[in-house]
C-alpha positions as a Markdown table, in Angstrom:
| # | Residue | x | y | z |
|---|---|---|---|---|
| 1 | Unk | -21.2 | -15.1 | 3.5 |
| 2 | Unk | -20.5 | -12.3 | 5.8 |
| 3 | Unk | -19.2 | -9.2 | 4.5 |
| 4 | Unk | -19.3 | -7.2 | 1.3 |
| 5 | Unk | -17.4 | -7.2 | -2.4 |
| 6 | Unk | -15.8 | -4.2 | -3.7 |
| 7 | Unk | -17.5 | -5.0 | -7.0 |
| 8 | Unk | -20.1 | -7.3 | -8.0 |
| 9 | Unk | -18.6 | -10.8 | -8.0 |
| 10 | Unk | -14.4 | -10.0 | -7.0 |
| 11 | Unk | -12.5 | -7.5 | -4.6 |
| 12 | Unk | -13.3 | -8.5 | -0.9 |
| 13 | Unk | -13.8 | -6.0 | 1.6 |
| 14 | Unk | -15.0 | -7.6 | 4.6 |
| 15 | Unk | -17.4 | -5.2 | 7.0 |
| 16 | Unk | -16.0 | -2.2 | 5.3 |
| 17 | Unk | -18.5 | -0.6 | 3.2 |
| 18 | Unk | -16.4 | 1.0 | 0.9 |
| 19 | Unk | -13.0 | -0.1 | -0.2 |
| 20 | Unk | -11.3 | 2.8 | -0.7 |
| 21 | Unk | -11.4 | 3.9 | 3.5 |
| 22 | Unk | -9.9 | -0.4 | 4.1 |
| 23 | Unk | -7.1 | 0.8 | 1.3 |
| 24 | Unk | -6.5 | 3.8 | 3.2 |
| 25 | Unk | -6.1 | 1.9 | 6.7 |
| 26 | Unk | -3.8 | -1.0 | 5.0 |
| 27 | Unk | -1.5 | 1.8 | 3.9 |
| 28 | Unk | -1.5 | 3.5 | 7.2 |
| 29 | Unk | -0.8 | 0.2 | 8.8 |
| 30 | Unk | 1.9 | -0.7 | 5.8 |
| 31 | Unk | 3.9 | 2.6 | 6.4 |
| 32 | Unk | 3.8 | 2.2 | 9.9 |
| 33 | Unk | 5.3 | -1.1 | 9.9 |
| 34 | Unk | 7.8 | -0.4 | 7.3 |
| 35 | Unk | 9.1 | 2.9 | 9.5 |
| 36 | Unk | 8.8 | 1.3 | 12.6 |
| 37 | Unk | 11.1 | -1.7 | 11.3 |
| 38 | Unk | 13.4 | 0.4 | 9.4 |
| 39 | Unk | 16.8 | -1.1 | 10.6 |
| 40 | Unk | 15.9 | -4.5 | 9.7 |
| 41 | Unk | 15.5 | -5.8 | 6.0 |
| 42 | Unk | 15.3 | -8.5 | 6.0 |
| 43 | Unk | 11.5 | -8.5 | 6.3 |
| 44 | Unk | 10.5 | -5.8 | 4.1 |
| 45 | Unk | 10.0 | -7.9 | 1.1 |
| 46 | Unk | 8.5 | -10.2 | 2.8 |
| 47 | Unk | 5.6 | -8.2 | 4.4 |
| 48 | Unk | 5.3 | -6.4 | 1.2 |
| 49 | Unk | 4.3 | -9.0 | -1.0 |
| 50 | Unk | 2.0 | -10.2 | 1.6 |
| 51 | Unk | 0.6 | -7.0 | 1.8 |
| 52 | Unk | 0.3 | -6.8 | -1.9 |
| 53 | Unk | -1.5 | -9.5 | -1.8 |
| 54 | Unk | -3.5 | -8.4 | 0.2 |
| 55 | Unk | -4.6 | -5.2 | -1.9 |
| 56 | Unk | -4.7 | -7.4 | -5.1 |
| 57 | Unk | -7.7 | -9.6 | -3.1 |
| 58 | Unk | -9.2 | -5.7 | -2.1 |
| 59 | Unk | -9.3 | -4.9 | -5.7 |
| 60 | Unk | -8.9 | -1.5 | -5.3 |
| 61 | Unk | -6.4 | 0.5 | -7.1 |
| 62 | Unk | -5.7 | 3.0 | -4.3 |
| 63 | Unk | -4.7 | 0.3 | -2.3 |
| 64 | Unk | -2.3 | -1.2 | -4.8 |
| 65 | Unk | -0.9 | 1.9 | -5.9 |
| 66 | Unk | -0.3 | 3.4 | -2.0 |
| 67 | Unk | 2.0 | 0.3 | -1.0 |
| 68 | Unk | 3.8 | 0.6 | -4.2 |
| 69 | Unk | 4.1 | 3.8 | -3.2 |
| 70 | Unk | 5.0 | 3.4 | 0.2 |
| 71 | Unk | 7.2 | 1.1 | -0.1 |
| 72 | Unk | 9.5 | 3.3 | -2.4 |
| 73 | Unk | 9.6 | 6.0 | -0.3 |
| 74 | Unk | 10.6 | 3.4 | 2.2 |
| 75 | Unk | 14.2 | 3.3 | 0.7 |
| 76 | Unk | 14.6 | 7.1 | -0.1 |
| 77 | Unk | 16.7 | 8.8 | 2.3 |
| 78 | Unk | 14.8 | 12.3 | 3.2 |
| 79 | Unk | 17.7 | 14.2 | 1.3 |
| 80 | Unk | 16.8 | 11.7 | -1.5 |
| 81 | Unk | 13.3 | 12.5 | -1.0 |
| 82 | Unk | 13.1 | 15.8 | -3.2 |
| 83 | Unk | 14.5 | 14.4 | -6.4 |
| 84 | Unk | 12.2 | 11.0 | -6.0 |
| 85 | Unk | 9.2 | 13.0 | -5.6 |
| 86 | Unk | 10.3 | 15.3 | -8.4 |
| 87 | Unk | 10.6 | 12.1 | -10.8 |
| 88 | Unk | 7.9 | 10.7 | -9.8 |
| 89 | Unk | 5.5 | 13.8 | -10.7 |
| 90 | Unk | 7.6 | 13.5 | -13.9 |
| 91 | Unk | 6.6 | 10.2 | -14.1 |
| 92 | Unk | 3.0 | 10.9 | -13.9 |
| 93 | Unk | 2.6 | 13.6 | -15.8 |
């Protein structure tokens, strides 16, 4: 077929040739969406299980990872912001 694999026989990429710069675009894309279409709900989880999907079939786990990611910060409020990032370099640590 056309297009590549992000490893040998799973994770499609398309015409990307590497699958971290098609995670970084799908996240761009995602948070633009998500910001853009703040004020209405309804479609949030919608889109982002589609999306996740969509990163699942990439196989990357940038891509999985950055709309999880995303989508959090989605529901912070920016005074929220400082604590969530706080906890979440808690988190990681």
């Amino acid at each position: 077929g056309v297009g590549n694999t992000s490893y040998d026989d799973y994770g499609f990429k398309g015409l990307f040739y590497a699958g971290n710069a098609l995670s970084g675009v799908l996240v761009i894309i995602f948070s633009f969406y998500l910001f853009s279409n703040y004020s209405n709900g309804k479609y949030r989880f919608t889109s982002f299980f589609i999306l996740m999907f969509i990163a699942l079939m990439l196989g990357t786990k940038s891509a999985v990872l950055g709309l999880v990611l995303v989508f959090f910060l989605s529901y912070t409020k920016l005074s929220e912001l400082k604590s969530f990032l706080v906890l979440m370099v808690i988190l990681f640590l």
